[in-house]
C-alpha positions in Angstrom: -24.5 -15.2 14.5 -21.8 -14.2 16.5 -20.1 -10.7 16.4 -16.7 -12.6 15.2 -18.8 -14.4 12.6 -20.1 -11.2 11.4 -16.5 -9.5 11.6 -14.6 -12.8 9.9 -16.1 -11.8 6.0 -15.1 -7.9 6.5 -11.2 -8.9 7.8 -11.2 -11.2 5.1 -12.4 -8.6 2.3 -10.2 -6.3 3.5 -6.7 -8.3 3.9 -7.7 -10.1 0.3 -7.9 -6.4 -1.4 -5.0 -5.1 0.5 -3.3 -8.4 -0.2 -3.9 -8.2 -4.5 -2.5 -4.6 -4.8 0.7 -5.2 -2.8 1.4 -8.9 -3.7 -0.4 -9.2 -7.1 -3.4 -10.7 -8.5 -4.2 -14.0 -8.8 -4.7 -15.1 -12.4 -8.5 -16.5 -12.2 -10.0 -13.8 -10.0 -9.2 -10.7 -9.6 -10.9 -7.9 -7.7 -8.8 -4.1 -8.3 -5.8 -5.3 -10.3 -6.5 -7.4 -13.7 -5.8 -10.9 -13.5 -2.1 -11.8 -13.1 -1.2 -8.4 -12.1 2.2 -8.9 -10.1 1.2 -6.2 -7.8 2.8 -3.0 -6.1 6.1 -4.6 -4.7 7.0 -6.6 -7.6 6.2 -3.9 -9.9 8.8 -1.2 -7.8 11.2 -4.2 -7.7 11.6 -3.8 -11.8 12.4 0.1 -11.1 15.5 1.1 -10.3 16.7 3.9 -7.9 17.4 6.2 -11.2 13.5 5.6 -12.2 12.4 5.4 -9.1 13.8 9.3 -8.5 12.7 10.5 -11.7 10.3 13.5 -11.8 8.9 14.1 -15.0 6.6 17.1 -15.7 8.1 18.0 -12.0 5.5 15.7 -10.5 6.6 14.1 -7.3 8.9 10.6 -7.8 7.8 7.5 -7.5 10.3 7.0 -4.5 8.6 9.9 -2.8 5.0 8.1 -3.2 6.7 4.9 -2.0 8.0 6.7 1.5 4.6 8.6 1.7 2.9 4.6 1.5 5.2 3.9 3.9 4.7 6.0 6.5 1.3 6.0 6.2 1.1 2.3 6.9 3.7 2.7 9.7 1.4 5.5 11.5 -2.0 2.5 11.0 0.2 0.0 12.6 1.4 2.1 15.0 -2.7 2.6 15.7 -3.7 -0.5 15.2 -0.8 -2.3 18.0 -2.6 0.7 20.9 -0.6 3.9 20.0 -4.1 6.3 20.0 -2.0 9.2 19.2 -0.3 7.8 16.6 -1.6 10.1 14.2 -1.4 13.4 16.9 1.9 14.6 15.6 2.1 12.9 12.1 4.3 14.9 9.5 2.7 14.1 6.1 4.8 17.0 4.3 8.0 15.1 5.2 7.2 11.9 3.5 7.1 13.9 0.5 10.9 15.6 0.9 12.3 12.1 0.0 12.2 12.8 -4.1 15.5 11.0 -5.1 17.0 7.6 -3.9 20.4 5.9 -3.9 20.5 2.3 -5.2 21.0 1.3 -1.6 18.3 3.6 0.1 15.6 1.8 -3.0 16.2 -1.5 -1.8 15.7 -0.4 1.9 12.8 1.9 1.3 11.0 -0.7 -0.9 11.4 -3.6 2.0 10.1 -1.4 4.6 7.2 -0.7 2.5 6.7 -4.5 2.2 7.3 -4.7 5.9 4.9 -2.3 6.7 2.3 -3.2 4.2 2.5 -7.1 5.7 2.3 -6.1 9.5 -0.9 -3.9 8.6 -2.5 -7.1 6.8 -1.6 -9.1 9.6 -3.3 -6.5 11.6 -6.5 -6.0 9.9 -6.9 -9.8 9.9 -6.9 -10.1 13.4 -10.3 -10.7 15.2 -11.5 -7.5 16.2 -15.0 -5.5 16.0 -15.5 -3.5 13.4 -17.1 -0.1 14.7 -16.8 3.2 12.4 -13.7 4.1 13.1 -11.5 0.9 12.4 -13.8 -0.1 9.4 -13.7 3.3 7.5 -9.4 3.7 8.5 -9.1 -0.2 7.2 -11.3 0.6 3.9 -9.5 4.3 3.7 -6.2 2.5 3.4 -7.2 0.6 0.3 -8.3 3.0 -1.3 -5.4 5.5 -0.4 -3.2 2.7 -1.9 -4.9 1.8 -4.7 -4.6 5.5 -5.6 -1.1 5.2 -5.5 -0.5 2.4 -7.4 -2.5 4.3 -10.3 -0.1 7.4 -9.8 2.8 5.2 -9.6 2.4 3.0 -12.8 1.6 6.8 -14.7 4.6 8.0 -14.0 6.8 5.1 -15.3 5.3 2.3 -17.5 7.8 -0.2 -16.1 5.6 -0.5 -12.8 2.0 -0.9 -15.0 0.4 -4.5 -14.8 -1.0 -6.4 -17.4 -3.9 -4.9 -20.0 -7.0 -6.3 -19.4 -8.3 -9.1 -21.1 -12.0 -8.8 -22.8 
């Protein structure tokens, strides 16, 4: 078996996963997100800028967990297209500063997560070898979104998915 043979099922895992909690769930199989779930973009696009600012219990907004995605996706693409010190002066605290959004700022916020998020799956499915590094930052991102997407749908219902079915 070739080394691209062996890589093809990981790149594929991966993009399906990060596919399902950004763009939804398909309605017969499902693997983090019960079936049908319409996913992280279509589930901000329901919110708007008023929700998407709101900060109950003084928790941070879902607009600021939105820029936080964002820019950590930006920083992995910046990685992944040869920047190796993408993450040297990365400013984590700032993504969190951006608590309230205009109507306007939303809509652009909420695209560039969908760009960013797209350009990273279009990333991770491109042949490549799958050594520790890349294979635990790949998996790490899943995991760091689908931790958000929990967060996100608890501070306002409107962004929750479909209950699952028994």
């Amino acid at each position: 078996m070739t080394d691209f043979q062996q890589a093809e099922p990981v790149s594929h895992a991966i993009t399906t996963l990060l596919r399902e909690l950004m763009d939804g769930a398909a309605t017969d199989v499902a693997w983090v997100l019960n079936p049908g779930d319409r996913g992280l973009l279509a589930s901000l696009d329901a919110l708007s800028a008023d929700a998407a600012s709101a900060r109950p219990g003084g928790r941070s907004s879902i607009a600021a967990h939105v820029d936080h995605l964002r820019y950590g996706l930006e920083l992995l693409n910046r990685w992944a297209g040869g920047d190796e010190n993408a993450f040297a002066t990365a400013d984590y605290a700032a993504s969190w500063r951006r608590q309230t959004v205009s109507s306007a700022e939303w809509r652009s916020l909420r695209a560039a997560l969908a760009s960013e998020a797209h350009a990273w799956q279009t990333a991770l499915a491109e042949p490549r070898e799958w050594g520790h590094v890349t294979l635990t930052g790949a998996l790490a991102s899943i995991i760091h979104l689908a931790y958000h997407v929990g967060a996100i749908r608890q501070i306002d219902a409107a962004a929750s998915g479909p209950r699952a079915r028994d």
